[in-house]
C-alpha positions as CSV (number, residue, x, y, z in Angstrom):
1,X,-2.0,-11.9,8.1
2,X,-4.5,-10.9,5.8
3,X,-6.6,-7.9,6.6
4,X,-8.6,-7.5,3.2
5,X,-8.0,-7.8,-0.6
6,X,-10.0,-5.6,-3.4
7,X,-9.2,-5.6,-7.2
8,X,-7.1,-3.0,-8.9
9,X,-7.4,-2.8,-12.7
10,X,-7.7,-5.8,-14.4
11,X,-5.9,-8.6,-13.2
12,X,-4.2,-7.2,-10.1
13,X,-4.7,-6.7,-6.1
14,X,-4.4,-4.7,-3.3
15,X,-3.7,-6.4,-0.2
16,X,-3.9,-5.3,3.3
17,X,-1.6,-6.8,4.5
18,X,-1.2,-6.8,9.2
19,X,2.4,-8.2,9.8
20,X,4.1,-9.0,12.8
21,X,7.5,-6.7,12.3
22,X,5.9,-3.7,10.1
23,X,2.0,-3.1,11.1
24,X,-0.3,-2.9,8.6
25,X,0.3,-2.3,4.9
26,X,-0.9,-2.3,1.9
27,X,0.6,-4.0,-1.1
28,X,0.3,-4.1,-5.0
29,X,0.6,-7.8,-5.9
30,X,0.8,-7.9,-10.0
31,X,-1.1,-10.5,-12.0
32,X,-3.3,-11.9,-8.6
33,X,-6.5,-12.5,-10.6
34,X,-5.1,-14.9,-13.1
35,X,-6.1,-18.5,-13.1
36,X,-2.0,-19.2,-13.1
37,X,-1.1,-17.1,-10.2
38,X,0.5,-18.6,-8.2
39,X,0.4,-16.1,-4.9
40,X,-3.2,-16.3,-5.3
41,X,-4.1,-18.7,-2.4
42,X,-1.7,-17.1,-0.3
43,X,-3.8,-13.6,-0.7
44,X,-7.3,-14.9,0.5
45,X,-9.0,-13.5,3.1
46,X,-8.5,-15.7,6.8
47,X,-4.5,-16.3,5.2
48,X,-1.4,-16.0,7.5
49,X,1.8,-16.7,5.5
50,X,5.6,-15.3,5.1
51,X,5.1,-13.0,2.5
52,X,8.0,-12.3,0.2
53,X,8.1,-8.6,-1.3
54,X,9.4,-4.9,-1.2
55,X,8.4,-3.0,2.0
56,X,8.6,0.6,1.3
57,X,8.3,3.3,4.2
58,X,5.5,5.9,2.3
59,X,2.9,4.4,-0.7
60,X,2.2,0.8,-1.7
61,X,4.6,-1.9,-1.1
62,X,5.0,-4.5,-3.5
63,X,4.2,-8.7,-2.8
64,X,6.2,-11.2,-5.0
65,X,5.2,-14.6,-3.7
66,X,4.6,-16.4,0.0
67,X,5.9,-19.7,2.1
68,X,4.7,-21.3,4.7
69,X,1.0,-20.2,3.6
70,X,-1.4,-21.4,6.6
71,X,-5.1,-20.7,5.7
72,X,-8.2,-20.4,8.4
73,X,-10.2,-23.1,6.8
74,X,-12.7,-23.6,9.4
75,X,-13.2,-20.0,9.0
76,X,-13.3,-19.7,5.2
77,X,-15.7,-22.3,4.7
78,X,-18.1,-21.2,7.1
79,X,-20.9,-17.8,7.1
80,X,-20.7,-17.4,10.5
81,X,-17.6,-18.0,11.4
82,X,-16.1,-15.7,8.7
83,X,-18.8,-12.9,9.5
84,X,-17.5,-12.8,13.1
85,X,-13.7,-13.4,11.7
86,X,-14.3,-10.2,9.8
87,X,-15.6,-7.9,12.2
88,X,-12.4,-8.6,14.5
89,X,-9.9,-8.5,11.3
90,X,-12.0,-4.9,10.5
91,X,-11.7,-4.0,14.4
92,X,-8.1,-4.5,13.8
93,X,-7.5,-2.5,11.2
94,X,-9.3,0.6,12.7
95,X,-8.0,0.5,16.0
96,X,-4.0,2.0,15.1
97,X,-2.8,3.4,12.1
98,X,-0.6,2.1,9.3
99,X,3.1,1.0,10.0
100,X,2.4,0.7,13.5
101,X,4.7,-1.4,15.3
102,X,2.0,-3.7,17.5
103,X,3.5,-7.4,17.9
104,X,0.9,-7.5,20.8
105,X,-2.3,-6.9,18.4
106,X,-0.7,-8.9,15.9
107,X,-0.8,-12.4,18.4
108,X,-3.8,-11.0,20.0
109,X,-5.5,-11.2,16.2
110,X,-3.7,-14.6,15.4
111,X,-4.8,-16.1,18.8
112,X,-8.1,-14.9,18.4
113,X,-8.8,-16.7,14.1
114,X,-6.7,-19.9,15.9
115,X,-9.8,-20.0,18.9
116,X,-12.5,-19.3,16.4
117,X,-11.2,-22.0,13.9
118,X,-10.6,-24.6,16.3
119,X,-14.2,-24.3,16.9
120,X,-14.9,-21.9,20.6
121,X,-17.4,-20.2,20.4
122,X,-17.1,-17.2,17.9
123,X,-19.5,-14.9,19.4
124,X,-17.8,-14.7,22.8
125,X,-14.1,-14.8,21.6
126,X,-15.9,-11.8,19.6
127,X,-16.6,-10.2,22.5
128,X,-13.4,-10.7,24.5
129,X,-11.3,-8.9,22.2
130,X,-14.2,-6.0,21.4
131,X,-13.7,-5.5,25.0
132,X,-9.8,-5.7,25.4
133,X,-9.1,-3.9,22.2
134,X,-11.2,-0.6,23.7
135,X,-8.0,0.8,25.0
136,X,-6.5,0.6,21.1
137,X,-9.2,3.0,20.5
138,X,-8.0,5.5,23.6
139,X,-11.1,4.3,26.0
140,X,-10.2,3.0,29.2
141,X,-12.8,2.2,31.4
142,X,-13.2,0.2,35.0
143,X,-15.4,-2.7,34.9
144,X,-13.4,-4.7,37.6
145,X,-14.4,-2.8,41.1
146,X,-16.9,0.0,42.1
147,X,-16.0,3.4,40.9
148,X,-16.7,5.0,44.0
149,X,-15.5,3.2,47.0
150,X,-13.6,0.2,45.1
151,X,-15.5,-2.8,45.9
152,X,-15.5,-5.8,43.8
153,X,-19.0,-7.2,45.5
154,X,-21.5,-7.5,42.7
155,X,-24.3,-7.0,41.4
156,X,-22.6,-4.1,39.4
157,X,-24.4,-1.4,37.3
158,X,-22.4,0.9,34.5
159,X,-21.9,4.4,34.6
160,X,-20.9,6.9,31.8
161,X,-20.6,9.5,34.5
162,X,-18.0,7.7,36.4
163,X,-16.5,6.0,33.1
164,X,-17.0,2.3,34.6
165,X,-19.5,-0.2,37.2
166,X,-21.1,1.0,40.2
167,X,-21.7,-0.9,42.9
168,X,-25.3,-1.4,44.6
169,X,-24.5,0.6,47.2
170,X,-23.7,3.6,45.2
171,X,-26.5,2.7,41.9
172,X,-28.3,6.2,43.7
173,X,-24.6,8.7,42.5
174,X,-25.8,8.5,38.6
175,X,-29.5,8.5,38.5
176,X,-28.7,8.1,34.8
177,X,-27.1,4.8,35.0
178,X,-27.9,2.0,32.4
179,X,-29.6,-0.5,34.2
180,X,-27.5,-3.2,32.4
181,X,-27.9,-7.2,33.2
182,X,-25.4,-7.9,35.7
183,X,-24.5,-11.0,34.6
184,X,-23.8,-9.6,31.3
185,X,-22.0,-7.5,33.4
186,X,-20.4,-10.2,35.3
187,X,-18.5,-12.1,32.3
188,X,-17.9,-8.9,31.0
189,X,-15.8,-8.1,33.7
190,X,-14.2,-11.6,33.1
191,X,-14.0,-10.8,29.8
192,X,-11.8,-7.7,30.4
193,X,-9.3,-9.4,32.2
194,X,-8.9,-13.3,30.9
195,X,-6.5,-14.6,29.1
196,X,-6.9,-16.7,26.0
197,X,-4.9,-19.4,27.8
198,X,-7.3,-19.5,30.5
199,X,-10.1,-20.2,28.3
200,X,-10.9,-24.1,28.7
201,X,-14.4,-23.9,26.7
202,X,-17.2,-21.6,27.1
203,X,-20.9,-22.5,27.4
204,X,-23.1,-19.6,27.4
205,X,-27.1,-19.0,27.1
206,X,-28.2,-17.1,24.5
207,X,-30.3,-14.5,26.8
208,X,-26.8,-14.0,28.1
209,X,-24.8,-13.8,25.3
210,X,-27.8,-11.4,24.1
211,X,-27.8,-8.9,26.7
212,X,-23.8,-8.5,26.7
213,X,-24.0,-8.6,23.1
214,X,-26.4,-4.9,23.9
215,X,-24.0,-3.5,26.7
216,X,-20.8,-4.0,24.3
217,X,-22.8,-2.3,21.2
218,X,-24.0,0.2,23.8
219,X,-20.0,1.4,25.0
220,X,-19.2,1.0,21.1
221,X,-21.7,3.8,20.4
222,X,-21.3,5.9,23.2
223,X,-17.5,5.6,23.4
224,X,-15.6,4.7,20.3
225,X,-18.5,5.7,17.5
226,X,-17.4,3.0,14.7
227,X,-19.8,1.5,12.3
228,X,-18.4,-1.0,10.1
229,X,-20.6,-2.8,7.8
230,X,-18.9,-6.4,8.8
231,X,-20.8,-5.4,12.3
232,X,-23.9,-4.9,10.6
233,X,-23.9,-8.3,8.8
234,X,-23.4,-9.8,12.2
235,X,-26.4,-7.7,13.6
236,X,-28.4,-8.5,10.7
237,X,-27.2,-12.5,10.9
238,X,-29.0,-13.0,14.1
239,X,-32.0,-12.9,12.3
240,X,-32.0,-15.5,10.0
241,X,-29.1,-18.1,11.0
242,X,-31.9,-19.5,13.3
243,X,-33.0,-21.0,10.1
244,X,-29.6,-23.2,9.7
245,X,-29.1,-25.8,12.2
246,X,-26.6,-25.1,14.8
247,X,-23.2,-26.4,14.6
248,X,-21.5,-28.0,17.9
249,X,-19.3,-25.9,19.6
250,X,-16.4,-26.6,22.1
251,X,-18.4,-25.7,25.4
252,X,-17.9,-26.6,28.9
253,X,-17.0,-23.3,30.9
254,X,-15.0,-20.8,31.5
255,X,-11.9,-21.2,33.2
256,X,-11.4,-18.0,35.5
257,X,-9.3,-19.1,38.2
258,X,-6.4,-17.6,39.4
C-alpha cells in the first residue's frame, strides 16, 4: 500500500512503500515520471497493489512493475476524503519504524481507506484508529473504567495524573483534571474498543464530533507530541469546507453491542 511518493532527479520516484510481509520501505522505481510508464498508476498515492521488485534488507529497494493494482478512488477524487486518508497513511508511517513486521497495522490501514471509500464517515473512522493506534506510539491509557475504584458508571472525566477517566465520584483526586465533554468521552471509550466489523453506520453531531475531535488533539499533544502537516490541513479544512455542500454519508448508528 502506498504510503507516499516524491520525485528523485528527473524522471524517477521514491516510493514509500507499507507491505503486508516486509513493513515499510522505500523503493527507487526508474523512469516513473514518463508519460509511457507503465508502473505509474500503480504508484499514486490511495494505491494497494502486488508490487513486483528487489527487496533489499539496508538502503532502497528497487520496484519493477505491479498486478492486481486496486486504487482508492472515492478517496483520490475527493479533498476531504484524501486529507483525512493522509493523516491516517502519515499516522502509519510514524507510529513503528522501517522493516517492521506489522500484518496487524497493515489490515488495520487497509480496513480503515476500504471504510472511508465506501463512504462512512471519514472523520470518525479518523478518530477510531488515532485512538487505537496510541499504543503504536508506547501510550497506553484506560478510558474504559474509573482509575481509582474501577467503575464503568459514567459520566467520566480524564486524568493525566492517573493516565486515563475518572469517575464522578473520584473527579475531587486530580483537581487538575480536564473537564472534557463526557459524551466525547463516551464514544471515545467506544471508540477504543470497537471493532471495524461492528461498525453498521455512524451518525454523529457536529458539536460532538467537535469536542472529541479537542480531547483526541489534547492526548496527541500531551502524550505522543507529533505534528504532521497532513493534520494541520485537516485543522485548517474545518474552516472553509463549510463553503462546499456536504456530501451524504452512510449514517445510521453505531453498532456497540456485544
Amino acid at each position: 500500500m502506498v504510503l507516499f511518493s516524491r520525485n528523485y532527479r528527473e524522471s524517477d520516484k521514491l516510493v514509500k512503500i507499507f507491505t503486508e510481509s516486509n513493513g515499510k520501505k522505500m523503493f527507487f522505481v526508474r523512469h516513473a515520471n514518463k508519460k509511457n510508464s507503465q508502473i505509474s498508476s500503480a504508484i499514486q498515492p490511495f494505491t494497494q497493489a502486488n508490487y513486483i521488485g528487489e527487496l533489499k534488507d539496508e538502503g532502497l529497494s528497487f520496484l519493477n512493475t505491479a498486478k492486481d493494482i486496486h486504487p482508492f478512488f472515492a478517496i483520490q477524487q475527493d479533498i476531504f476524503l484524501s486529507a483525512y486518508a493522509t493523516y491516517i497513511l502519515n499516522l502509519s508511517d510514524a507510529a513503528i519504524e522501517d522493516n517492521v513486521y506489522d500484518p496487524f497495522l497493515f489490515g488495520f490501514l487497509k480496513d480503515s481507506l476500504t471504510l472511508i471509500s465506501e463512504g462512512y464517515d471519514a472523520e470518525i473512522i479518523t478518530n477510531i484508529f488515532e485512538i487505537q493506534i496510541l499504543q503504536r506510539f508506547g501510550i497506553q491509557l484506560n478510558f474504559s473504567s474509573c482509575a481509582i475504584c474501577g467503575s464503568q458508571e459514567e459520566p467520566f472525566d480524564f486524568s493525566d495524573k492517573y493516565h486515563g477517566v475518572l469517575c464522578q465520584k473520584h473527579w475531587s483526586m486530580d483537581e487538575r483534571r480536564f473537564h472534557y465533554s463526557p459524551r466525547a468521552l463516551h464514544f471515545i471509550k467506544l471508540f477504543n474498543a470497537i471493532s471495524y466489523e461492528q461498525i453498521k453506520s455512524i451518525n454523529l453531531s457536529d458539536e460532538t464530533k467537535q469536542h472529541i475531535r479537542q480531547v483526541i488533539d489534547s492526548i496527541y499533544e500531551e502524550y505522543v507530541g507529533l505534528h504532521l502537516k497532513s493534520k494541520k490541513f485537516i485543522d485548517d479544512m474545518q474552516n472553509w469546507k463549510e463553503m462546499i455542500p456536504k456530501r451524504e454519508n452512510k449514517i445510521d448508528k453505531l453498532d456497540n453491542t456485544n
